[in-house]
NUKOL-739582 format. One record per atom (N, C-alpha, C): residue in one letter; x, y negated, z negated. Coordinates in steps of 0.001 Angstrom, whole numbers, padded with zeros to 6 digits, always signed. Layout:
N
aXYZ/...
This chain:
269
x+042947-027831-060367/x+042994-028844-061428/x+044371-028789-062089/x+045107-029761-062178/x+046416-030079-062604/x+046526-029902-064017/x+047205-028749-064386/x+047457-028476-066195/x+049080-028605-065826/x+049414-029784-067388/x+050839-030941-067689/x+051266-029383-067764/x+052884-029567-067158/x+053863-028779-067543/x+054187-028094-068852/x+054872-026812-069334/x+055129-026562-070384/x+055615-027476-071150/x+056626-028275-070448/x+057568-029080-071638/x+056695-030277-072374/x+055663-030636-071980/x+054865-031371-072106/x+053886-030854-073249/x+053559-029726-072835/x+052393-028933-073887/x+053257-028386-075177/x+053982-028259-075101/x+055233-028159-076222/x+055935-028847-077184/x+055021-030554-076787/x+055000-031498-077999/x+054211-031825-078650/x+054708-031536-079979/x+054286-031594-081389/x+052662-032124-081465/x+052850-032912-080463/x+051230-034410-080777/x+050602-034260-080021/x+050327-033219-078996/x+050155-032438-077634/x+048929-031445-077930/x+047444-031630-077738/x+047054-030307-078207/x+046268-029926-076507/x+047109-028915-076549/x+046585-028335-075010/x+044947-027751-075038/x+044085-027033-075864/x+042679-026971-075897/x+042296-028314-075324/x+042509-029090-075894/x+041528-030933-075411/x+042029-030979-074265/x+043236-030502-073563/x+043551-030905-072286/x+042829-030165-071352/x+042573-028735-071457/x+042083-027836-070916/x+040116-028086-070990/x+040123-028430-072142/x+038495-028760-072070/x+038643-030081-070982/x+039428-031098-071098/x+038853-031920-070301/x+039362-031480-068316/x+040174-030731-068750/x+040176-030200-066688/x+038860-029139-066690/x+038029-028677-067782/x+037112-027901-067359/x+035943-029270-066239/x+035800-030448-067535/x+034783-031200-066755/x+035245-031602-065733/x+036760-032058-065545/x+036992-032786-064578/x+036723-031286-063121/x+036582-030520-063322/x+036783-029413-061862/x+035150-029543-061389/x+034711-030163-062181/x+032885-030658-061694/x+033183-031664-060580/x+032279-031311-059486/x+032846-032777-058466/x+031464-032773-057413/x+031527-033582-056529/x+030488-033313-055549/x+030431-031782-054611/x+031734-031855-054310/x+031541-030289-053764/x+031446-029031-054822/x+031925-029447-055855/x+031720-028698-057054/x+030632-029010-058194/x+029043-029136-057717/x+028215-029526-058805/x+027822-028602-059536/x+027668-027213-059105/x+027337-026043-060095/x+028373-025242-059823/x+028970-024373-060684/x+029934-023444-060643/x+029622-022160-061692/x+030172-021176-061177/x+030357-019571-061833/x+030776-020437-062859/x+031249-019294-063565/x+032591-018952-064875/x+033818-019113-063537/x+033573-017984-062682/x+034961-017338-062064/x+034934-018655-061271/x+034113-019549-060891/x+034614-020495-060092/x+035563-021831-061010/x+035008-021869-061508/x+035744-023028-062878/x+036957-022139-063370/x+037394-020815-063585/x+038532-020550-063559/x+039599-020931-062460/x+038666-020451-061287/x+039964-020916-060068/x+040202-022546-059975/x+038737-023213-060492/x+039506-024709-060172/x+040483-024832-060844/x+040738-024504-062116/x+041550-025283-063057/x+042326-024442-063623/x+042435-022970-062715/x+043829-022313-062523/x+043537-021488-064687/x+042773-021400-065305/x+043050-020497-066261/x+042178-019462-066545/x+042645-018537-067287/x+042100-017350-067607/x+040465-017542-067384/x+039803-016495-067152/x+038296-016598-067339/x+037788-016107-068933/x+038444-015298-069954/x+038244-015635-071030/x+038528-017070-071515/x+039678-017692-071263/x+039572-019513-071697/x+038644-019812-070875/x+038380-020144-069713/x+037372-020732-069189/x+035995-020406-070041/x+035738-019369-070031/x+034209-018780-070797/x+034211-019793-072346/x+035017-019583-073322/x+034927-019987-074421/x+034665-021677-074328/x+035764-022069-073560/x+035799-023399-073176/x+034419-024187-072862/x+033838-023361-072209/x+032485-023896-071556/x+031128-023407-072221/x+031449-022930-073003/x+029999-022604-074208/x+030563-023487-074734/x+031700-023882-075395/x+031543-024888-076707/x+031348-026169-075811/x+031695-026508-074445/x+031073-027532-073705/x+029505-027647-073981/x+028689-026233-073948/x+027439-025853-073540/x+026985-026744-075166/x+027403-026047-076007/x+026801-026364-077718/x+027126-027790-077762/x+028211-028383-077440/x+028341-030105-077814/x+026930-030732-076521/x+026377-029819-075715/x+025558-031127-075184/x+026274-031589-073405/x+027433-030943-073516/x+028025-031501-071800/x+028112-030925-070944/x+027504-029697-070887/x+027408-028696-070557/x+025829-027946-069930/x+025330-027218-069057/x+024224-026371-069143/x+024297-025513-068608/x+023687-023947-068713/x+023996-023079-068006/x+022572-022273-067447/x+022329-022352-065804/x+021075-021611-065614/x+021548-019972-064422/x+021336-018770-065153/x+021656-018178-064949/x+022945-017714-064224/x+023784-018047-065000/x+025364-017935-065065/x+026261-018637-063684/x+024928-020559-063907/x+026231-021145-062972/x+025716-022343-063915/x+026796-023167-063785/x+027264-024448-065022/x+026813-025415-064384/x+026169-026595-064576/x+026894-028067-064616/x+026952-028790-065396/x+027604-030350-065462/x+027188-031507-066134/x+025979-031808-066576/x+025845-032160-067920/x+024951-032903-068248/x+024912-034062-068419/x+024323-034873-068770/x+024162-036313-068399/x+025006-037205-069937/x+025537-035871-070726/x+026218-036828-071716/x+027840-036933-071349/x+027953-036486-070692/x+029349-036713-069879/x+029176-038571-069902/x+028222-038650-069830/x+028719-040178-069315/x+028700-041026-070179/x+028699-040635-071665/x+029266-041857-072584/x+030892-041648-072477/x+031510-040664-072104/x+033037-041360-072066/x+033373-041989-071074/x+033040-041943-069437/x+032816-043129-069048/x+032472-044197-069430/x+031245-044701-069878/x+030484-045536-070591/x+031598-046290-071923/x+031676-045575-072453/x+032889-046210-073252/x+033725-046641-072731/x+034726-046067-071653/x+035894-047310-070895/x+035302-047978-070614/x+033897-048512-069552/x+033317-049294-068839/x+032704-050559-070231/x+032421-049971-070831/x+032251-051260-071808/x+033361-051973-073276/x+034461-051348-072616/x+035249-051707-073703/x+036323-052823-073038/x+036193-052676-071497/x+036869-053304-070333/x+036399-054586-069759/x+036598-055793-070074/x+035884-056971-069245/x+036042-057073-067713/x+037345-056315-067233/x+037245-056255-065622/x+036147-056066-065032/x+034882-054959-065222/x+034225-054555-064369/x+033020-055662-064424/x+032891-055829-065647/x+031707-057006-066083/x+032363-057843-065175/x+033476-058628-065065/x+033873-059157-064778/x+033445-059877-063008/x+034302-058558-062657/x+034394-058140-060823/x+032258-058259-060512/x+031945-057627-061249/x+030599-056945-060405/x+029707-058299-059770/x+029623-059354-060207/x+028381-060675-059410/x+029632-060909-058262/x+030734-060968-058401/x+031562-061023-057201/x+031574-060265-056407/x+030977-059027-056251/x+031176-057938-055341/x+029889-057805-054850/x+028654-057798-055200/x+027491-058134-055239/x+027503-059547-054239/x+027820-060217-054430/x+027898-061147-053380/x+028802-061178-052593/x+029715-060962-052283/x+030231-060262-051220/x+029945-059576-050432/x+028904-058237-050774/x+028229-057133-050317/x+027293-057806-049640/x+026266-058540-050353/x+025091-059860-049732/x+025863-060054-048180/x+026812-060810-048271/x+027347-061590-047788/x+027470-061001-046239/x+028321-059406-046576/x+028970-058493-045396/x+028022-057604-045417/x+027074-057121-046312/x+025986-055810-046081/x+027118-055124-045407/x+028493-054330-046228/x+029102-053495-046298/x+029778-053371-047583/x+029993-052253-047523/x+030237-051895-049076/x+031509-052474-050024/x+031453-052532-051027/x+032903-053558-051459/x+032764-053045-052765/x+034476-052596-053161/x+034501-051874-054427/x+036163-052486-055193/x+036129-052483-056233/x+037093-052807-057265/x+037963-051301-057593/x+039375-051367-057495/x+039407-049964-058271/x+040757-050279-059075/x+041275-049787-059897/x+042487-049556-060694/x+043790-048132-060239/x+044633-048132-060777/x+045462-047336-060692/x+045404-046615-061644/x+045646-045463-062119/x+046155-044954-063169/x+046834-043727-063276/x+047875-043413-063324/x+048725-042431-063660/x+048881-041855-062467/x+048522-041364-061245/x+048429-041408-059832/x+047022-041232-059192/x+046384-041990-059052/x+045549-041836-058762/x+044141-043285-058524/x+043713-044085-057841/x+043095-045031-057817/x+041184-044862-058598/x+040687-045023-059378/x+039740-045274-059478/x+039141-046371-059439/x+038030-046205-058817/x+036880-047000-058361/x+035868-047787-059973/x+036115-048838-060370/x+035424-049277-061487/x+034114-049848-061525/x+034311-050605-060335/x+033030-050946-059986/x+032705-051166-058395/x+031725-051207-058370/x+031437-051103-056635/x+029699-051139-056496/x+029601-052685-055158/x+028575-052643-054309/x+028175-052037-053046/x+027302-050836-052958/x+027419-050097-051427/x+026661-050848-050404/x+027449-050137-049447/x+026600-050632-048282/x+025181-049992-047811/x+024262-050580-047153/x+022749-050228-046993/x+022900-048654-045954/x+024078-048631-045392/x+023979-046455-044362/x+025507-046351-045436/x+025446-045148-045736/x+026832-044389-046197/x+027695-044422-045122/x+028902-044462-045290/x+029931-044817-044440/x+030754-043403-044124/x+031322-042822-045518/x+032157-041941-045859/x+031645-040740-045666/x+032129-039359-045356/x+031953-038263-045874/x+031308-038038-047256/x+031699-038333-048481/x+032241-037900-049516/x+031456-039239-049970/x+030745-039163-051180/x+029932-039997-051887/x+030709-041057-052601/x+031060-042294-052588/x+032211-043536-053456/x+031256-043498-054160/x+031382-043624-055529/x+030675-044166-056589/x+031551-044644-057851/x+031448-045614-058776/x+032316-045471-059974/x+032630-044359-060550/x+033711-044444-060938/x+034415-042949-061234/x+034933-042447-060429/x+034573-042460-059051/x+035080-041237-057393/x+036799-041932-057786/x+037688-040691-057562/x+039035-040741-057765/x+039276-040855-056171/x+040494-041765-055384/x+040908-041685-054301/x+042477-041723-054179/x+043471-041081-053501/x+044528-040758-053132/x+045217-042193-052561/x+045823-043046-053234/x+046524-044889-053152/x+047310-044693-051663/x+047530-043570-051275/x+048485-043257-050244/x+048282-043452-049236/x+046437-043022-048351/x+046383-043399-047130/x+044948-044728-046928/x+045057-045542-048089/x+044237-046248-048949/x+044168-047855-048808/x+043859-048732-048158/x+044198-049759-047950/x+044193-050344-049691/x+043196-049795-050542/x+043135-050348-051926/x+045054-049459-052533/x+044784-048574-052300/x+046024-048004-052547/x+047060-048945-052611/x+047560-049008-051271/x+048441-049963-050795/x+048602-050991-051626/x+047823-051623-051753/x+047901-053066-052548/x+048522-052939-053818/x+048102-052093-054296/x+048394-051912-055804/x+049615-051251-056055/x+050097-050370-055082/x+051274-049639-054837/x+052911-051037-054335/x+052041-051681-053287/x+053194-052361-053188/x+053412-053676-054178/x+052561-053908-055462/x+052967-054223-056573/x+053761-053879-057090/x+054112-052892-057382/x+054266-051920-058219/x+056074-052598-058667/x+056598-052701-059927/x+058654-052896-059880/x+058804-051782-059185/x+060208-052048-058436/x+060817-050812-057755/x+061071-049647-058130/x+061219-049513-059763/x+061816-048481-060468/x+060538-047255-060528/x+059450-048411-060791/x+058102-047715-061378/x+058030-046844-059722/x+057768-048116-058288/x+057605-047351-057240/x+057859-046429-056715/x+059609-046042-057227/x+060103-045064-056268/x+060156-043729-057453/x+060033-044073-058640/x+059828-043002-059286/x+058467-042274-058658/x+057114-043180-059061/x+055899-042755-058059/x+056417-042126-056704/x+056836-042406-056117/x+057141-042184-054590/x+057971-040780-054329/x+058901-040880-055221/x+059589-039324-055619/x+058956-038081-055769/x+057819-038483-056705/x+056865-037494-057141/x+056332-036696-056635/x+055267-037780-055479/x+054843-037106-054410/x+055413-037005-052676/x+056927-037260-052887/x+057571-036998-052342/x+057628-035541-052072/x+057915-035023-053766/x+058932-033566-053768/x+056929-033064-053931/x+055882-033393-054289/x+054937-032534-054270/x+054372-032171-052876/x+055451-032683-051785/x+054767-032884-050561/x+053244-033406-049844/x+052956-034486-050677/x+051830-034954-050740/x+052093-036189-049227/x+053171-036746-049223/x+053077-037699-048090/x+053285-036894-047050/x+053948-035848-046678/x+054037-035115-045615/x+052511-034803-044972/x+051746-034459-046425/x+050476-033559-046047/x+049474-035042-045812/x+049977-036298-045754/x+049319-037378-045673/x+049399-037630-044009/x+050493-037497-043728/x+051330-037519-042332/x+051972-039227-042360/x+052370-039046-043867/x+053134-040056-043710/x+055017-039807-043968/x+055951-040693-043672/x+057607-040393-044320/x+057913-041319-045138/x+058764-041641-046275/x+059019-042435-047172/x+059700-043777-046275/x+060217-043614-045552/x+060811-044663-044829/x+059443-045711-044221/x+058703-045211-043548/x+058296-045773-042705/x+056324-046283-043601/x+056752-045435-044688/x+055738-045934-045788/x+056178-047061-046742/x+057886-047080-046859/x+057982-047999-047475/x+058465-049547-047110/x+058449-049522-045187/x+057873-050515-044415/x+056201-051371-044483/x+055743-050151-044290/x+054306-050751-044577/x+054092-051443-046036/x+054262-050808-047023/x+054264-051102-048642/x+054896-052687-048484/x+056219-052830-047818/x+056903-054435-047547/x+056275-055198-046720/x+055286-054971-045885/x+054134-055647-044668/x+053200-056379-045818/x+052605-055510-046475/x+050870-055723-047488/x+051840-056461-048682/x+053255-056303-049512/x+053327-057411-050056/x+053730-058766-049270/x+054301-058506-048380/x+054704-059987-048124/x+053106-060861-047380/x+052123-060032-046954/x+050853-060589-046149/x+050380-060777-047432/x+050446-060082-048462/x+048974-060304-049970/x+047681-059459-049525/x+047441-058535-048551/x+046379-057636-048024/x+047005-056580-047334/x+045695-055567-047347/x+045982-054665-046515/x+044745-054192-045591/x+045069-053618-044031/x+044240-053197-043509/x+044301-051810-042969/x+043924-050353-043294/x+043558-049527-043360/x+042913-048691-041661/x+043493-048374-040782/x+042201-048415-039614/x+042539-046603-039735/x+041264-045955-039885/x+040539-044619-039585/x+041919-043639-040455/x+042669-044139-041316/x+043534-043015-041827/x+042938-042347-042721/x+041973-042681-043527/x+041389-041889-044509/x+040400-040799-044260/x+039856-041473-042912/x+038759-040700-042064/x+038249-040974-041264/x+038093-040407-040229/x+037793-040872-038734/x+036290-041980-038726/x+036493-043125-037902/x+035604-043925-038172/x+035299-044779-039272/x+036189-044869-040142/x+036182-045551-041362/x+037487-046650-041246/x+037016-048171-041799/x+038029-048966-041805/x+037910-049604-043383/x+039122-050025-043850/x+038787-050544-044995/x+039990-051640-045254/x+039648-052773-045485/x+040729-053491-046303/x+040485-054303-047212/x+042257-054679-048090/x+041951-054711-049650/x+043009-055736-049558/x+042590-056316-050665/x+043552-057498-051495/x+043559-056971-052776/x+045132-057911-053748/x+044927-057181-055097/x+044376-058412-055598/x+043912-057681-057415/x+043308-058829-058097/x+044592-059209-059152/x+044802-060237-059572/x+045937-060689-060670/x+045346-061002-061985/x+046134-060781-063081/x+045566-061692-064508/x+046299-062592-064636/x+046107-063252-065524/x+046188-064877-065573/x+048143-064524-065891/x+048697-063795-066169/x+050353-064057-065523/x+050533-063866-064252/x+049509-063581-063527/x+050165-063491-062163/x+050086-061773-061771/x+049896-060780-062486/x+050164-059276-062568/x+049254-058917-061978/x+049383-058017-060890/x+048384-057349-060228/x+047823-056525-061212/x+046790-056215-061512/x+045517-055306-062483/x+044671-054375-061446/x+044426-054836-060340/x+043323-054025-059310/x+043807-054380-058386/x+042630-053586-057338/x+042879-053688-055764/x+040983-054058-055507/x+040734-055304-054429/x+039032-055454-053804/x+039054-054854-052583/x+038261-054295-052061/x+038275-053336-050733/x+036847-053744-050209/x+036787-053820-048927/x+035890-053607-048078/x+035525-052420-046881/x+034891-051460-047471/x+034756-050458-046003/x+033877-050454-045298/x+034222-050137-043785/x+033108-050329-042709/x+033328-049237-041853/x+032306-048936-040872/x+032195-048210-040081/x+032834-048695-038861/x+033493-048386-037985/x+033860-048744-036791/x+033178-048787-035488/x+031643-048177-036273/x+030720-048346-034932/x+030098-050023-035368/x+030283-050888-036321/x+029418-051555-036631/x+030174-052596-036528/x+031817-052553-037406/x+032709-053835-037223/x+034003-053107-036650/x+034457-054511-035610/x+035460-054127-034768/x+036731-054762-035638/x+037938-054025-035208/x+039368-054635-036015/x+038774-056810-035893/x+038920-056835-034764/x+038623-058000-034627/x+038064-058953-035870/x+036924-058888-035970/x+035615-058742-036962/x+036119-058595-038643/x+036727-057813-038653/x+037383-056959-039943/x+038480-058504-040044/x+039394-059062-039497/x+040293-059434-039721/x+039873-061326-039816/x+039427-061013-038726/x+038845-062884-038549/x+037855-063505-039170/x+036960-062252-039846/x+035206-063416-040304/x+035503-062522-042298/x+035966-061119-042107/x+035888-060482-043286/x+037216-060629-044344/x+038215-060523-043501/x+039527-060955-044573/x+039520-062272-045441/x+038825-063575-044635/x+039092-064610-045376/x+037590-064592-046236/x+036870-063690-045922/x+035488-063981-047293/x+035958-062983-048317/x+037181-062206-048035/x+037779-060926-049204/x+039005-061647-049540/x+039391-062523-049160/x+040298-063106-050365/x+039690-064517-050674/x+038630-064904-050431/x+038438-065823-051181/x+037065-065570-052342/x+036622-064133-052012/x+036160-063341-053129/x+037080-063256-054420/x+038615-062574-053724/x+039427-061992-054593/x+040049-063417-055701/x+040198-064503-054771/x+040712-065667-055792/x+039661-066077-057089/x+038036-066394-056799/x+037680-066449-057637/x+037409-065434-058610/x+037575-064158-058322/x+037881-063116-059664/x+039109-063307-060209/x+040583-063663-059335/x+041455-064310-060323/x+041349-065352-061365/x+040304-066327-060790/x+040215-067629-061497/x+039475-067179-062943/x+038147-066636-062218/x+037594-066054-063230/x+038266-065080-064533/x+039182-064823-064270/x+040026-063480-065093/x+041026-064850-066137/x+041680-065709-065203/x+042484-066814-065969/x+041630-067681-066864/x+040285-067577-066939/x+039847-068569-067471/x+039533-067831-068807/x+039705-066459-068915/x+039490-065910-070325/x+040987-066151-070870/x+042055-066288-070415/x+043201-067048-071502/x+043859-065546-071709/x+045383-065785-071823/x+045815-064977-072360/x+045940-063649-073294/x+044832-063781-074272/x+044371-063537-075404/x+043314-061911-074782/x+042900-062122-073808/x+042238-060506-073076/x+042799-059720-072266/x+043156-058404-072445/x+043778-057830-072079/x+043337-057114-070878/x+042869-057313-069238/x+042279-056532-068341/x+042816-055656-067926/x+043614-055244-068505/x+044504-053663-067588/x+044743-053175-068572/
């Protein structure tokens, strides 16, 4: 679990406890649903006296439970979700569009955002067999990098913002460990803007295809990425490109329309 640099924790308006309580919840995950003490130390890399203290006063606020000295979530974790999700008209927004879409393809179709590096999933219709390894649900965080939703939103991005992003996990060796090179990623990134989509085949995981268009607000600004994933035993590239791309961007236009017709005046990103 990623704890901000010193120079960071070293400003004034900065209180590192709240940061550290919130990498305790965030080290909760599907492969991580119950944990030690000593295991929630190693996720999130601190002491097991901070960890311990940290996670009783988790335990006393209610977000917390402990049955014989292994932890999880409790179910009030999810008013701070719950609070972005209803303070946000995007998802209200996206969801009868994705829902019918899903109808439409009986494969799964999800909305997600960017934020700070990292894509979340806001809202999303699944498909009737699980596709993925790894459970998608609102909230599931995914890596923009080997991501057809990624993509989209990435090759939005001004150049300055991009290659700063791109630097980052440049020097964190994150595209290497992707098996991707900056060159030949930032070909593709110039493919998906100049097409307005992207198509995704088995990089995220063997047998998995997915592609995405972005969504705009009424200036024109990309805000999200719409994705469709499928299995490759079920739809062929073919299939994916000829019957599913044009019902995923003409999904994606009327969530633009829909987004322009609230006027300037709402802020979706």
């Amino acid at each position: 679990m990623e704890i901000l640099p010193p120079a960071l924790q070293r400003d004034g308006d900065f209180v590192q406890s709240l940061e550290k309580g919130l990498a305790v919840l965030r080290s909760f995950s599907d492969e991580h649903q119950q944990m030690t003490l000593s295991d929630v130390a190693r996720q999130t890399g601190l002491s097991k006296p901070s960890a311990r203290r940290l996670l009783l006063t988790l335990q006393k606020l209610g977000y917390v439970s402990s049955n014989d000295g292994a932890f999880r979530l409790r179910p009030r974790v999810l008013d701070i979700g719950y609070a972005y999700l209803s303070s946000v008209e995007l998802p209200a927004v996206v969801e009868p569009f994705l829902n019918e879409l899903n109808a439409q393809l009986r494969e799964a179709c999800s909305v997600g955002v960017f934020d700070e590096d990292r894509i979340y999933y806001i809202a999303r219709a699944s498909a009737q067999k699980r596709i993925m390894t790894f459970n998608v649900r609102v909230g599931t965080r995914i890596d923009p990098l080997p991501t057809a939703l990624g993509r989209v939103i990435l090759a939005s991005m001004p150049q300055d913002e991009l290659d700063a992003y791109l630097n980052m996990r440049e020097e964190a060796g994150d595209m290497e460990g992707a098996g991707l090179d900056r060159e030949s990623f930032s070909r593709i990134l110039s493919e998906v803007r100049s097409q307005g989509w992207c198509l995704v085949d088995q990089e995220v995981e063997a047998g998995v295809r997915t592609i995405a268009a972005p969504i705009h607000d009424v200036s024109g600004k990309v805000i999200a990425g719409i994705n469709v994933a499928v299995h490759t035993a079920r739809v062929s590239m073919e299939t994916l490109r000829d019957d599913f791309l044009p019902r995923l961007i003409e999904t994606r236009n009327r969530i633009d329309e829909a987004i322009a017709s609230y006027g300037p005046a709402v802020n979706f990103s």
